[in-house]
C-alpha positions in Angstrom: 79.5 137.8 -267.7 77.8 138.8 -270.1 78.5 137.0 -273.7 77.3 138.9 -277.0 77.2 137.7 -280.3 78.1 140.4 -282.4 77.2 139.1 -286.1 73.6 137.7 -286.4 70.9 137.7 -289.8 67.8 137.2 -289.6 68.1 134.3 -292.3 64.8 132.9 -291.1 62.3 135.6 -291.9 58.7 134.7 -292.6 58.0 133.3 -296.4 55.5 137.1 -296.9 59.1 139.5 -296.8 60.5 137.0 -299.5 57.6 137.0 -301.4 56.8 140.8 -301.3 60.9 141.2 -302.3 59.8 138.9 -305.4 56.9 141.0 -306.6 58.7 144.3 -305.8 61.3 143.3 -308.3 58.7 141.7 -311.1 56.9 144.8 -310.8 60.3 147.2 -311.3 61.0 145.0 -314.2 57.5 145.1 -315.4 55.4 148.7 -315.3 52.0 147.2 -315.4 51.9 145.0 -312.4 51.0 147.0 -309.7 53.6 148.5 -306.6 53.3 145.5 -304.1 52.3 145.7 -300.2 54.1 143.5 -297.8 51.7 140.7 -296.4 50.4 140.5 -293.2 53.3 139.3 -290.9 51.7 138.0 -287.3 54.0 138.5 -283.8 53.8 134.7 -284.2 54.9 134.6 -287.2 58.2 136.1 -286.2 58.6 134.4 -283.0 58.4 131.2 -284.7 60.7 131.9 -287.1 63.5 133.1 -284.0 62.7 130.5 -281.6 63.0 127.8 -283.4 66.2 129.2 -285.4 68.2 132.0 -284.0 67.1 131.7 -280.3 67.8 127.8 -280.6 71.3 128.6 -282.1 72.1 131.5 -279.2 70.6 129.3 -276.1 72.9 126.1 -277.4 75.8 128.0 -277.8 75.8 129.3 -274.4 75.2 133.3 -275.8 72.9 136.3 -274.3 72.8 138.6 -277.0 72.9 139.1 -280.5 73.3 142.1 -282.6 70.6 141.4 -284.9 70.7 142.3 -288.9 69.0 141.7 -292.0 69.9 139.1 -294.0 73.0 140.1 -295.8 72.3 138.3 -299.1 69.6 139.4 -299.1 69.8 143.5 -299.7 70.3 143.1 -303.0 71.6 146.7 -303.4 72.3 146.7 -307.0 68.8 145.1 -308.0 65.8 148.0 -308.9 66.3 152.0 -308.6 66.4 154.2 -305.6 63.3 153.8 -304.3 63.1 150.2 -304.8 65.9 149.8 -302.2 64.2 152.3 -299.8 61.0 150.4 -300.0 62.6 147.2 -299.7 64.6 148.2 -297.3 62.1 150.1 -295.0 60.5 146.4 -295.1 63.8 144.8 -294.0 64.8 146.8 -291.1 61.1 146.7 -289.8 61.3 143.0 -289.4 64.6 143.4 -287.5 62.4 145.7 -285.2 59.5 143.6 -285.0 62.0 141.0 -283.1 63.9 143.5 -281.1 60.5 144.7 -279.6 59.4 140.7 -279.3 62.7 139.7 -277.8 64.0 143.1 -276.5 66.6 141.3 -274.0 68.1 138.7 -276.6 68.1 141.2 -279.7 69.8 144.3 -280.6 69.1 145.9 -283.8 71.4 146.7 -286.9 69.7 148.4 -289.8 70.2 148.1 -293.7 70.9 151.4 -295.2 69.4 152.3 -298.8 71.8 152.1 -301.2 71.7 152.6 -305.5 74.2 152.9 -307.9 74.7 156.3 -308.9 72.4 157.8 -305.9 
């Protein structure tokens, strides 16, 4: 049998998402700092941030699978413009990739969608 885990965030993501998330939001707030990149984010990176969080939790608990999401606090919807929360969320649902392609038989993928007030 087969046991799935149908409600997982990845609430562990490397420090460079957060930290591009913090200048994307200075910079909407402030028109002279420049539009930032998002750092470079390494494979091992990523798989230490799972294996010693979310694949820890999912082996202890006796699970297979988890359906695999960006961290919900985290999408901020209401926070910047339109293309803010495209960019921000392009970054997001990239990461959730990143592990599904790492960990392709532990992770299934659930995306953000874009979303602004008034779009």
């Amino acid at each position: 049998m087969l046991i799935i885990d149908c409600h997982g965030h990845y609430t562990t993501a490397p420090a460079p998402l957060q930290q591009f998330r913090d200048a994307q939001l200075a910079a909407y707030k402030d028109a002279s700092q420049p539009l930032p990149v998002l750092g470079e984010i390494s494979d091992d990176q990523i798989r230490e941030s799972i294996e010693q969080n979310q694949l820890r939790l999912i082996r202890e608990r006796g699970a297979d699978m988890t359906i695999f999401s960006p961290r919900a606090s985290a999408m901020a919807h209401h926070l910047g413009d339109e293309a803010v929360s495209q960019s921000w969320t392009r970054a997001c649902n990239d990461m959730i990739k990143r592990v599904v392609d790492l960990f392709p038989e532990t992770f299934v993928g659930v995306c953000q969608l874009p979303q602004s007030p008034g779009v």
